[in-house]
N, C-alpha and C positions, 0 to 999 in steps of 0.2 A: 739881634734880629730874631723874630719869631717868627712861628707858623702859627694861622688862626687853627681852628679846630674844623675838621670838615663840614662842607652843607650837607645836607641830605638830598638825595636824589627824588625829584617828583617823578614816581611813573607815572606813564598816561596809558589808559586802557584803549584797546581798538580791537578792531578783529584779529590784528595780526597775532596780540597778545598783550608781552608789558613795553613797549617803547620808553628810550630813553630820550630826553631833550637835547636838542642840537643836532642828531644823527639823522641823515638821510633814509629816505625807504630801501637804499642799495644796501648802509652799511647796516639796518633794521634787520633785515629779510637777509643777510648773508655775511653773518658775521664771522664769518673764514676769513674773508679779508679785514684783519683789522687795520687802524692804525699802527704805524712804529717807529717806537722811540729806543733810540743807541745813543746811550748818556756814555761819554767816555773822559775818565780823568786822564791828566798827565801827569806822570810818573810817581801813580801813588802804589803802596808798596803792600803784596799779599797780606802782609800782618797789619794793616794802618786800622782796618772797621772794626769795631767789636764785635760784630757776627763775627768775624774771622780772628778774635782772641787778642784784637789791641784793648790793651790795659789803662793807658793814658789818655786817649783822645778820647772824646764823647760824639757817636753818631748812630744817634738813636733815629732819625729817618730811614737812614737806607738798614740798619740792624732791624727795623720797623717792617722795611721792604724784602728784608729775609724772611721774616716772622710768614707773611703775608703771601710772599709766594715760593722762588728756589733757587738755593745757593748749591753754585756749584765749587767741589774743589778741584778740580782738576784744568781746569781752563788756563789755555796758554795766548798769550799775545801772537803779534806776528813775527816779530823779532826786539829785540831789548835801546833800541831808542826810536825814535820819534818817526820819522818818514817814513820809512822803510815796514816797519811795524801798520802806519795807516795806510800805506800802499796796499799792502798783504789784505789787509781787513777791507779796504774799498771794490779788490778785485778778485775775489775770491780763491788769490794764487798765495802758494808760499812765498818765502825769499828768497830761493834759489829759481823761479819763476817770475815774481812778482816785478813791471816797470821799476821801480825807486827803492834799491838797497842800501841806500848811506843819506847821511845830512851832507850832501853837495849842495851846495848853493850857486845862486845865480845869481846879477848883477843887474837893475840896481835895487832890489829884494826881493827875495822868495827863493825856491828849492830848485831842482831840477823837476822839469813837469810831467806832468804823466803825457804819455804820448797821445794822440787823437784814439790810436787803434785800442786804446784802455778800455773796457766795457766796468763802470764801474754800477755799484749797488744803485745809485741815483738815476741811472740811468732806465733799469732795470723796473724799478719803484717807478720811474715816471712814464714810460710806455705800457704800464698796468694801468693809469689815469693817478696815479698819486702826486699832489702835492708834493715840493720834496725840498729842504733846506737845510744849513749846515749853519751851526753860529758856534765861533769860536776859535780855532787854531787849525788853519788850512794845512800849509806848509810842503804841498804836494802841486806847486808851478804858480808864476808870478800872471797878476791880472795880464789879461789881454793874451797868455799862453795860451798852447794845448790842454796845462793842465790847469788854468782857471777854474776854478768850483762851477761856475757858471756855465762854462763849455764841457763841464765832466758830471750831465744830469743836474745842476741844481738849480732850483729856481731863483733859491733868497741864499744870500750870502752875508753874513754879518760878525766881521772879529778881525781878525789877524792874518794874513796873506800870508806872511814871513814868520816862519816858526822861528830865526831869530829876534825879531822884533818885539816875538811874546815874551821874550824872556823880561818886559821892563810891564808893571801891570799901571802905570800910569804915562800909557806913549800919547806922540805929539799925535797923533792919528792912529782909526782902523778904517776898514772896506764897507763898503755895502756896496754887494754886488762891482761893478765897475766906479764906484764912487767913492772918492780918498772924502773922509771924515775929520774934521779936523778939530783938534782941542790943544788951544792956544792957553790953556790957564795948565797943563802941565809941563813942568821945566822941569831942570836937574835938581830945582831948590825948593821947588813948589809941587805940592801934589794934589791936584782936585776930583779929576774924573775915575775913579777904578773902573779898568775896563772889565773885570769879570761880572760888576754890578752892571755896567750896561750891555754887555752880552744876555747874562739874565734877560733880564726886560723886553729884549726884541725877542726871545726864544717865549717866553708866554706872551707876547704878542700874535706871535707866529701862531701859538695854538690858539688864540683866541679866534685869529680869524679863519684858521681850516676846521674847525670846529664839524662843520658841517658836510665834509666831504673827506674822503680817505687821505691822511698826509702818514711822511717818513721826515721824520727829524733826526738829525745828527746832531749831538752838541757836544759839539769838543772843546769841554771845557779845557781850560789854562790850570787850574787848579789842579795839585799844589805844585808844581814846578817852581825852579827857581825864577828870579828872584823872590825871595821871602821879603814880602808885600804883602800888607793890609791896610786895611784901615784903622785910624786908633777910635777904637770903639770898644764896648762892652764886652766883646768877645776878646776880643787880646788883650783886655785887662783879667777877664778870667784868666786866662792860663799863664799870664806874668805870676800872677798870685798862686796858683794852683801847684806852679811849677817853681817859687819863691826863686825865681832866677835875678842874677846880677847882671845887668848892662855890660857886652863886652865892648872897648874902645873902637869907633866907629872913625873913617876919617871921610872927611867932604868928597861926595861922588862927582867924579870928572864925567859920566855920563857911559864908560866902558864896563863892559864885564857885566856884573850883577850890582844893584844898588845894594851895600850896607846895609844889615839890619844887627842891633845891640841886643833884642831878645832871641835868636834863632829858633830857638825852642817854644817857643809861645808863639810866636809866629808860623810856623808850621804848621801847631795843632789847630790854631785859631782860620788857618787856610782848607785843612782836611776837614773842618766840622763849619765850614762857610760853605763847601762841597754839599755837605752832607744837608744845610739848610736847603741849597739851592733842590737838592733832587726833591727833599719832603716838599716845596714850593711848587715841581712839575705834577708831581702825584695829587698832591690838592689839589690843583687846576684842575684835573681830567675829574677829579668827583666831582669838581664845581659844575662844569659841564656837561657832566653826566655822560662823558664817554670813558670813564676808567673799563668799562667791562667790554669794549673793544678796543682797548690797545693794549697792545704788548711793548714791555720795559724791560730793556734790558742794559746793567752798568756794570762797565770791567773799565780796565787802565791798560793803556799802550805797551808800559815795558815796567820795571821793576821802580824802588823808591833810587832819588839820586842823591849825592853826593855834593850837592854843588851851592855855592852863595851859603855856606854855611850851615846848611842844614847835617843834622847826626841820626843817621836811619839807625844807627845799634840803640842810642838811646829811645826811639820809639818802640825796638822790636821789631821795624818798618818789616822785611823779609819773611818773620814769624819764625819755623821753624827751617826753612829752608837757605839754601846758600847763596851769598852772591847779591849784587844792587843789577843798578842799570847796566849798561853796556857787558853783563857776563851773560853767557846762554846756560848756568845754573842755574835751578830751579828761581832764584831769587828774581831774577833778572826777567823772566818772560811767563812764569804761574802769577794769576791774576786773578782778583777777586770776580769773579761774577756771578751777578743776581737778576733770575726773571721772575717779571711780575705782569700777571693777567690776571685780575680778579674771575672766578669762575670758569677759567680756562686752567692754569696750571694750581696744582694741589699746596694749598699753605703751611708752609712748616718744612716744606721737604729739601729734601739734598742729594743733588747728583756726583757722582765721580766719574761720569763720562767722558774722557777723554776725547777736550776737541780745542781748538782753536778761532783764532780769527777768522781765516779763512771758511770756516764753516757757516759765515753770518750770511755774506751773497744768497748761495742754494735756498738756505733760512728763510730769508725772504721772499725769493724771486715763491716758493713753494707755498709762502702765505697770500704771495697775491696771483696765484696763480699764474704765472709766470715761468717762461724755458727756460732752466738753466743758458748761461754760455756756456763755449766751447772752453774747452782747454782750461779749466780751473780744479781746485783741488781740494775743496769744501764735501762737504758732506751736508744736506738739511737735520738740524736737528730739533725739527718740529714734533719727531716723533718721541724723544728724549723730554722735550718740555710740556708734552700732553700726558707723559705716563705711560705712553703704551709698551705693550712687551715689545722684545726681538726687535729696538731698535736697532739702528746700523753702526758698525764702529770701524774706526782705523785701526789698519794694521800695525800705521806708524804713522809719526807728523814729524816734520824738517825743519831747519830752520838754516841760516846762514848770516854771521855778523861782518860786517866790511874793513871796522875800524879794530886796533892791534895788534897786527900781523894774522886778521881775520881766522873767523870759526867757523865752525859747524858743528850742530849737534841734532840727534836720533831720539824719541820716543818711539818703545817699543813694546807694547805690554808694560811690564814692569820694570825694563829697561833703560838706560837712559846713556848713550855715547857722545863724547867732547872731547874735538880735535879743536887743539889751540897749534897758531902759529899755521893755519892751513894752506896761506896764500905761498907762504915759501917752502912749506912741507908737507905737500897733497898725499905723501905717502906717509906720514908721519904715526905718531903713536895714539891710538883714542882710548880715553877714561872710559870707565864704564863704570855705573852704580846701578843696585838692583833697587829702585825706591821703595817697592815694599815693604824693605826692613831699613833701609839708610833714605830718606825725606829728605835730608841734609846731605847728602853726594860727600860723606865723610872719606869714605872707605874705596878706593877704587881695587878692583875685581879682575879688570880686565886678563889679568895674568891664568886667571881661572876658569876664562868661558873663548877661549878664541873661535870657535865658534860662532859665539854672538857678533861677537869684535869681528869676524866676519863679514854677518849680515849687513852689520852697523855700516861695516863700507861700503859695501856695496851700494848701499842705499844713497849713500853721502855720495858716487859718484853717480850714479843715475841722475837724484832729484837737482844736480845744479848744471843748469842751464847757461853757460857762459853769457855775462851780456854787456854791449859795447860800450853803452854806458857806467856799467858798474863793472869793469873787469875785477875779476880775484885771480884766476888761476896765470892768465896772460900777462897781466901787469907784473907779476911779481917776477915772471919768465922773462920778461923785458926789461929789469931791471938785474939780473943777474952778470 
């Protein structure tokens, strides 16, 4: 797969000045409101880009899209797997707030749903007049719920309803909107349709046709999550050979778990750099139509690299320098690559360490389309972070809470960093503490040295979590005693 080489943009003269083709006189005359696009990979891991020091994989797009505008390091997911993580990032709350703190599911597919009372980004984005669609991996309530993409702000809906279903990239079916899709040429033995190619497709479809009026795309990509799935093509012949790997013994897939794959390792990389085609593909777009310099791009990943259907995040470096995959609240598990791009809006070349999360995206926006915050969330706008300007605003602290192995919590605090394991049955129990300034890698716990902080650190951890009926931590494990 390639990318053509950009068109060049015709300006048109007028009085206003230089107009760009496709744009309305609204988004002409008031380019405060741009477009936006939230590219979000699944479970790709701090170290996977080569902006960010992967050695192996080749992603010259989005390392293109650092070039171009600004990588941050310090950006944290909402929590370190799937739901719960886009819960956080949909509603501007953390996870000790946020409706959806665990992969519970519901019957007969999809997650537990976001309640009616959710106010999420789509919604926000759509009572500014925005366009608003989602393609890719919902996994936040089954069609026809509360938490339906379609009943939570979106217009177009096109991917995966059940973030277990995604796990298979050649399913019997995805959604659009309220509409099961159906592809009868994929079997257990046959593989035809990849759905992350036809996700693609309807997503610059999508921009083709809001072209001319202010939209908010989500693409939550599937990529690279398990199962390691491609296609065999040019690209996973590169890195079989790159990678001079041996087939490991594969047995016939009954249809459970993750389909077998005999290169893991090629397979991965050939998924993280089909990623990385896909975004250089959205970024074309917007030059082709001549609205790159009203929209802002912004691409991070849900939770840390995983574990699973085979895949070896030590052998990619996947984590980088930091500790820990998916499901840990160390550094590895929930610091995230992220990169903004607005041509002539944010500065090319640069790099933040501002300390912010998912949570921070809602304000983010509701602030670029002029728009009231909601109540009761926990974000920050960091608009003023990605224009440059001095004496932006910063946390004192960001939280998090994990649900699954005898549940966590963990504190950013300055340069701080607290982790209580075992929380659900030991709410008093013991918290690590790493100064990451000088330990990035959470080698060293300190805690014995600053109680103090270990302190603060609790206090924080009992304030910011919010019991909730759906996702009991502290209760359930009191109930099972």
């Amino acid at each position: 797969m390639q990318i053509s080489k950009p068109f060049s943009t015709i300006a048109l003269i007028s009085i206003f000045g230089l107009f760009q083709p496709g744009q309305t006189a609204a988004q002409q005359l008031n380019p405060a409101r741009p477009n936006i696009i939230f590219i979000l990979a699944d479970d790709l891991g701090y170290g996977d880009l080569g902006c960010y020091g992967q050695k192996l994989i080749q992603t010259p797009h989005l390392d293109a899209m650092a070039k171009q505008g600004m990588r941050f390091t310090q950006f944290y997911a909402g929590t370190s797997v799937c739901a719960p993580s886009r819960s956080s990032l949909l509603t501007g709350q953390h996870t000790g707030h946020t409706p959806i703190r665990g992969n519970k599911g519901v019957e007969p597919e999809g997650q537990w749903p976001l309640p009616d009372s959710a106010i999420t980004i789509a919604e926000v984005m759509k009572k500014a007049g925005y366009t608003t669609g989602d393609f890719g991996k919902w996994g936040l309530g089954p069609v026809g719920s509360s938490g339906d993409p379609v009943k939570q702000g979106f217009d177009h809906f096109y991917g995966y309803n059940c973030q277990s279903k995604a796990h298979n990239y050649y399913p019997d079916h995805l959604w659009e909107n309220d509409q099961r899709i159906e592809f009868p040429g994929n079997t257990r033995e046959k593989f035809t349709d990849y759905s992350a190619a036809l996700i693609q497709q309807k997503a610059l479809a999508f921009i083709d046709q809001q072209k001319s009026k202010p939209f908010f795309l989500y693409l939550s990509y599937t990529l690279p999550h398990a199962a390691l799935q491609v296609p065999d093509d040019s690209l996973f012949e590169k890195y079989k050979k790159l990678f001079n790997e041996q087939p490991v013994e594969v047995k016939a897939w009954n249809g459970k778990g993750y389909a077998p794959q005999a290169y893991p390792r090629a397979a991965y990389a050939a998924m993280v750099s089909r990623l990385d085609v896909y975004v250089g593909e959205v970024l074309q777009k917007l030059r082709a139509l001549g609205i790159d310099k009203n929209t802002l791009v912004l691409f991070s990943s849900d939770n840390g690299p995983h574990k699973e259907g085979g895949n070896d995040p030590e052998y990619f470096n996947s984590s980088g320098p930091l500790r820990g995959v998916k499901r840990d609240l160390y550094e590895g598990g929930i610091r995230e690559p992220m990169i903004a791009w607005w041509p002539g809006k944010i500065k090319a070349g640069s790099t933040s360490d501002f300390t912010g999360a998912f949570w921070d995206l809602l304000p983010t926006f509701a602030d670029l389309a002029k728009q009231p915050e909601p109540r009761n969330i926990d974000g920050i706008s960091i608009v003023p972070v990605l224009l440059g300007r001095k004496n932006a605003p910063t946390h004192p602290w960001l939280y998090w809470e994990f649900h699954e192995q005898g549940g966590k919590q963990a504190v950013r605090m300055g340069k701080w960093k607290g982790i209580k394991l075992n929380a659900a049955s030991a709410p008093d129990g013991p918290i690590e503490l790493y100064d990451l300034q000088t330990d990035v890698g959470e080698k060293n716990n300190i805690a014995s040295k600053h109680p103090d902080v270990v302190e603060a650190i609790r206090k924080i951890m009992q304030q910011q979590h919010r019991e909730s009926a759906d996702f009991p931590l502290f209760t359930r494990a009191a109930k099972q005693e």
